[in-house]
C-alpha positions in Angstrom: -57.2 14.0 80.9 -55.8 17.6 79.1 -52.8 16.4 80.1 -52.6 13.0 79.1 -54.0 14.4 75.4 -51.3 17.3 75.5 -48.3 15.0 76.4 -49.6 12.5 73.7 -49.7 15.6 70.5 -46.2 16.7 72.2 -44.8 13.2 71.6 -46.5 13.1 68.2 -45.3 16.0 67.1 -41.3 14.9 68.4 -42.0 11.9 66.1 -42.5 13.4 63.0 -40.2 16.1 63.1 -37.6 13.5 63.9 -38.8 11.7 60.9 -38.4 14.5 58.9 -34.8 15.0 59.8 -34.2 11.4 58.8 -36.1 11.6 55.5 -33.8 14.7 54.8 -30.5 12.8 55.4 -31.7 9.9 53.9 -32.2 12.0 51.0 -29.1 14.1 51.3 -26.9 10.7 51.2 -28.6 9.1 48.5 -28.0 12.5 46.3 -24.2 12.6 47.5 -23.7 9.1 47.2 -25.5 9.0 43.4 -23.7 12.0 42.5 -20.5 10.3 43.8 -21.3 7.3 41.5 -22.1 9.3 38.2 -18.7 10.8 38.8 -16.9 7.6 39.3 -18.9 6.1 36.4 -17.6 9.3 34.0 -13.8 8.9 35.5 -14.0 5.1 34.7 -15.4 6.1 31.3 -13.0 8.2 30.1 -10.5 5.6 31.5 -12.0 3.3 29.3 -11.9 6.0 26.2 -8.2 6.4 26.9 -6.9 3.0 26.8 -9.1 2.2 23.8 -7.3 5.4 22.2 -4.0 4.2 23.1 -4.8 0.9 21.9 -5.7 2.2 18.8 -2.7 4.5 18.7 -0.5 1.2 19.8 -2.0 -1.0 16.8 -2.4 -4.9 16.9 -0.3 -7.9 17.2 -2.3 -10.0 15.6 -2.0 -13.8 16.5 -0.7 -14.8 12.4 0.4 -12.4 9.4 -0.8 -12.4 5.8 1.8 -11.7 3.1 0.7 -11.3 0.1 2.1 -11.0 -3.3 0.9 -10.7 -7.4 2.5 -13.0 -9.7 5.1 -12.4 -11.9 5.3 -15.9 -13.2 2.9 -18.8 -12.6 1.1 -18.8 -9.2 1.9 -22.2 -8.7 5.1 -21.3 -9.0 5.9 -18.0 -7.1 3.5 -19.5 -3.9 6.0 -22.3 -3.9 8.9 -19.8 -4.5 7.8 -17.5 -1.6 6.4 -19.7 1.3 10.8 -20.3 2.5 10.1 -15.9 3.1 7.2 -16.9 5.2 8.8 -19.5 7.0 12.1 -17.1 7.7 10.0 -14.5 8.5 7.6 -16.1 10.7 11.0 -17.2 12.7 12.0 -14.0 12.9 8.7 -12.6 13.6 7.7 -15.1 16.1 4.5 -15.4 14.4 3.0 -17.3 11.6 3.4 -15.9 8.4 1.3 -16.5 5.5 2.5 -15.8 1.8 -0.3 -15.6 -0.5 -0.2 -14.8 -4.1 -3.0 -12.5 -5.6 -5.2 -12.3 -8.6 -4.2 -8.9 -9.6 -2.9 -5.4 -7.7 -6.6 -4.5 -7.3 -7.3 -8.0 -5.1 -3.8 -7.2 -2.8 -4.7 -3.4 -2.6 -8.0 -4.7 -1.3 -7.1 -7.2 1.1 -4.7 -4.9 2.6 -7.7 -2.7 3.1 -9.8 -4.8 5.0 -6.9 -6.1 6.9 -7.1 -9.1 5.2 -3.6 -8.7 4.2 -1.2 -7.4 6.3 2.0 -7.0 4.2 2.0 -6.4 0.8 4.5 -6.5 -1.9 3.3 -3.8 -4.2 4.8 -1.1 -7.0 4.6 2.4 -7.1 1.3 3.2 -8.0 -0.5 0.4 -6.4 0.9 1.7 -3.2 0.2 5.1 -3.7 -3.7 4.3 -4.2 -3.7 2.0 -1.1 -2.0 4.6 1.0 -5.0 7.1 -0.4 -7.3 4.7 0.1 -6.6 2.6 3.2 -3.5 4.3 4.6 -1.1 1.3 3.8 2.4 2.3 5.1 5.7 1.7 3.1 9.1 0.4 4.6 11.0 -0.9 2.2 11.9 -1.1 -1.2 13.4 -3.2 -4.0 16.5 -2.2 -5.1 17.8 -3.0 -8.6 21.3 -2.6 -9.9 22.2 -0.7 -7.2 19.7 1.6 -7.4 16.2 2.5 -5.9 14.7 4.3 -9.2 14.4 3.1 -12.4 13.3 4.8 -15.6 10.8 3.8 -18.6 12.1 3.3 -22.1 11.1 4.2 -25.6 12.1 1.5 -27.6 11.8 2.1 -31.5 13.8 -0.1 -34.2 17.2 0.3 -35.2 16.8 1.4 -38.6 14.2 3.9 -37.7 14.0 7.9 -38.6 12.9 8.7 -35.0 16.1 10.6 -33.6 13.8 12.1 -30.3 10.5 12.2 -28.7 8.8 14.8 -31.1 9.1 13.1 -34.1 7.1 10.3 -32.4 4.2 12.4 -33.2 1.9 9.9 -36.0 3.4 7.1 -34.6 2.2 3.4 -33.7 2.4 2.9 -29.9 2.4 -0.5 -27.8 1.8 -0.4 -24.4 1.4 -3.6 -21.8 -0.8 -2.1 -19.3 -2.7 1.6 -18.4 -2.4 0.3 -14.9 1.5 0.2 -15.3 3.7 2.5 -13.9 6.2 2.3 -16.3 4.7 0.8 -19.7 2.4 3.5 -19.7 1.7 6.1 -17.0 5.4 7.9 -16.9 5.6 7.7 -20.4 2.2 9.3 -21.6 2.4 11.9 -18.5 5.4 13.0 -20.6 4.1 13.4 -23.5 1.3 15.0 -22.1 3.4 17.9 -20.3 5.7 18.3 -23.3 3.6 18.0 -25.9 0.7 20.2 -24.3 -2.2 17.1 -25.1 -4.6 15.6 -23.1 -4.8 11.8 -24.5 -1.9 10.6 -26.1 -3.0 8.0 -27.6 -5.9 9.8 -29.7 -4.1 13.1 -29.7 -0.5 12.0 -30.2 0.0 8.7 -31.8 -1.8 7.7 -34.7 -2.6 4.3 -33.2 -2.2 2.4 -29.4 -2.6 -0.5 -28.3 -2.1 -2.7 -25.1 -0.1 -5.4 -25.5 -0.3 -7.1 -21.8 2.8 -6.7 -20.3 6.7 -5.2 -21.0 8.2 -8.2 -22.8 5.0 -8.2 -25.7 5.7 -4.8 -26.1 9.0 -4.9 -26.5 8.4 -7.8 -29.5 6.2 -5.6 -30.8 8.7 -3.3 -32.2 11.3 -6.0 -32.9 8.3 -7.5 -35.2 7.8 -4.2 -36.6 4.3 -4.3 -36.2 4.8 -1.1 -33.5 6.4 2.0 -34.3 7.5 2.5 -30.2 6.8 0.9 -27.3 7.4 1.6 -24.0 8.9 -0.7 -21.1 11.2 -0.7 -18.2 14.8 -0.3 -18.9 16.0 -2.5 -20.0 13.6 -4.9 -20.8 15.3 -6.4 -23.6 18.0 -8.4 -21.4 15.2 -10.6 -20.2 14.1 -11.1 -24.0 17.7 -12.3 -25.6 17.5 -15.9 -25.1 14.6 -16.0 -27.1 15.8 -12.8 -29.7 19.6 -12.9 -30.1 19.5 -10.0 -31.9 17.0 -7.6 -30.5 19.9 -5.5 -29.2 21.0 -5.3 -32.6 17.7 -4.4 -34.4 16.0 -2.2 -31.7 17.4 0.8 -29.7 16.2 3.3 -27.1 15.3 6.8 -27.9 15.0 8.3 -24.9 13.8 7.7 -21.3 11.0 9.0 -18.7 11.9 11.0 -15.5 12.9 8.9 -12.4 10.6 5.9 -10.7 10.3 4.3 -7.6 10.9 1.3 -6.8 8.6 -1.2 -5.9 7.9 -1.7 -2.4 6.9 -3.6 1.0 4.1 -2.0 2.6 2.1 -2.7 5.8 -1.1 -1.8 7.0 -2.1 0.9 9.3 -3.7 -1.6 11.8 -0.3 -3.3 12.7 1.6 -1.7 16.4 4.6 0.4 15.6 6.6 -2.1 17.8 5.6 -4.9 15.3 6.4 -3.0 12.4 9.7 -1.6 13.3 10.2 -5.7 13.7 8.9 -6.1 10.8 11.2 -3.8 9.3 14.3 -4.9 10.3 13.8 -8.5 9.7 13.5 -8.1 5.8 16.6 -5.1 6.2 18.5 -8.4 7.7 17.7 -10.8 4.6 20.9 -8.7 2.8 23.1 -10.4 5.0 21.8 -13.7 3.6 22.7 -15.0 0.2 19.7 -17.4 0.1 17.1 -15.0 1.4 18.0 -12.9 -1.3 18.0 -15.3 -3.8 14.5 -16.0 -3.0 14.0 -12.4 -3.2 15.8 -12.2 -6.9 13.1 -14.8 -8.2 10.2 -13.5 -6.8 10.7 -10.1 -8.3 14.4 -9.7 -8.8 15.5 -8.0 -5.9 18.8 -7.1 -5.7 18.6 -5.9 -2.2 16.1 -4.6 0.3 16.7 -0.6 1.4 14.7 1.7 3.3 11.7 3.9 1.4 9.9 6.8 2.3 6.3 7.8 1.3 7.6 11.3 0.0 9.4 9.3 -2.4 6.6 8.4 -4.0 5.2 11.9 -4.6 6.2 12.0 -8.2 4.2 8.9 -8.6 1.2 10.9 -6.8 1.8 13.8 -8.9 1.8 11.8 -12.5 -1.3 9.8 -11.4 -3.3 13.4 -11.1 -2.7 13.5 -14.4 -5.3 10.8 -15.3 -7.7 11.5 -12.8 -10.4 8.8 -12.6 -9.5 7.2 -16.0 -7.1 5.3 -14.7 -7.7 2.2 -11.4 -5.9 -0.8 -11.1 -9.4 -2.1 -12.3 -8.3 -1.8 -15.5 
């Protein structure tokens, strides 16, 4: 009987050792094998993470394109007058293109920034706040003349005493827009640095006034209800039909420091591939006479050139100047 019960705690005791052992692998496999899955998990993660990061570095190609633009004339008129672009382009492109004409600057600079928009015709300072704000890209820009700048104009009358910019000093100003790069920013950032004051119209001129745009201005002094306005050179030409003799009873005293010209921008969101396409399809529209054409009554393109944001550092460096006084709100 001893024996019997001495065999039987001998076998009991085999059991659970060998149970043991079993637990132990068990266990030893299921840590391996989790650990093994953790780092899988973490290398597929950061698989993940990378091609979301090169995605985002890449940029989209989104299924249509938004073009948008500001009127320079009637809307009804310039969204007829642009929608053979968006037709060429989307040809080009191989993807629908959209033109679609704006309220205002503030509106495009806006929809560019929630993608909304993803290429914009806008001027010199509008791009420079959307690149600060939204990091809108420029490509290309107008060119005029043969050129790529222009310069504002002080336009007094004819008959005037005012022989330069210092004896402007008491005078009447009209101005179209605070918002405009031309009518009014170059102009009174001059007069600021060379005349060592901080608002020239209260510290300057006797009187200013906006008039809306470079045309009224222009009539202003021809009218002789404004000493001097300021305008884009030369904004007369576009005025003669109406004024035979404005040549003859205004002139220009003098001119601001060299702007750029106005431009085609894209947003940050589009793939460089797409963009580079972009590119090159408005660059070939100066081998064709009607493209162009289209391009000369939207906003009187001569041509289409290459731009650089650096360019547009002296348009950076004269909108300092005004801090927060001046948005395209206004």
């Amino acid at each position: 009987m001893k024996k019997w019960l001495l065999l039987l705690v001998a076998l009991l005791t085999m059991f659970v050792i060998s149970a043991c052992g079993s637990s132990d692998d068990t266990n030893g496999s299921s840590d391996e094998d989790s650990e093994n899955t953790e780092e899988n998990s973490n290398e597929d993660a950061e698989e993940t993470e990378g091609n979301e990061a090169e995605a985002s570095e890449e940029g989209d190609t989104p299924d249509q394109l938004v073009m948008g633009f500001v009127p320079s004339q009637d809307s009804d008129t310039i969204a007829d007058t642009v929608e053979p672009l968006a037709d060429r382009l989307s040809e080009e492109l191989g993807i629908p293109v959209e033109g679609k004409v704006m309220t205002n600057y503030t509106a495009l600079v806006e929809a560019m920034g929630t993608n909304e928009v993803q290429i914009g015709f806008i001027p010199a300072f509008a791009y420079v706040l959307a690149n600060e704000k939204h990091g809108v890209e420029v490509l290309l820009k107008s060119e005029r003349y043969g050129s790529g700048t222009y310069v504002a104009q002080y336009l007094v009358s004819a008959d005037s005493d005012y022989e330069e910019l210092a004896d402007l000093e008491g005078a009447v100003w009209a101005y179209g827009d605070p918002t405009s790069t031309s009518g009014y920013l170059f102009p009174a950032a001059q007069i600021m640095d060379e005349f060592g004051v901080d608002d020239p119209q209260t510290e300057f001129f006797s009187e200013a006034y906006q008039t809306g745009g470079h045309d009224n201005s222009a009539i202003e002094v021809y009218q002789g209800n404004a000493d001097v306005a300021t305008t884009f050179d030369d904004v007369r030409t576009n005025l003669e039909e109406e004024y035979p003799d404005i040549m003859e009873k205004t002139r220009v005293l003098g001119y601001t420091d060299e702007i750029p010209n106005d431009t085609i921008s894209v947003t940050k969101e589009l793939s460089d591939e797409l963009v580079q396409t972009i590119k090159d399809s408005f660059l070939s529209f100066n081998d064709d006479e009607d493209m162009i054409q289209i391009m000369n009554e939207v906003y009187s393109w001569d041509a289409i050139i290459e731009a650089e944001d650096s360019e547009y550092d002296v348009v950076r460096s004269t909108y300092e100047k005004f801090g927060d006084d001046i948005s395209l709100d206004e």
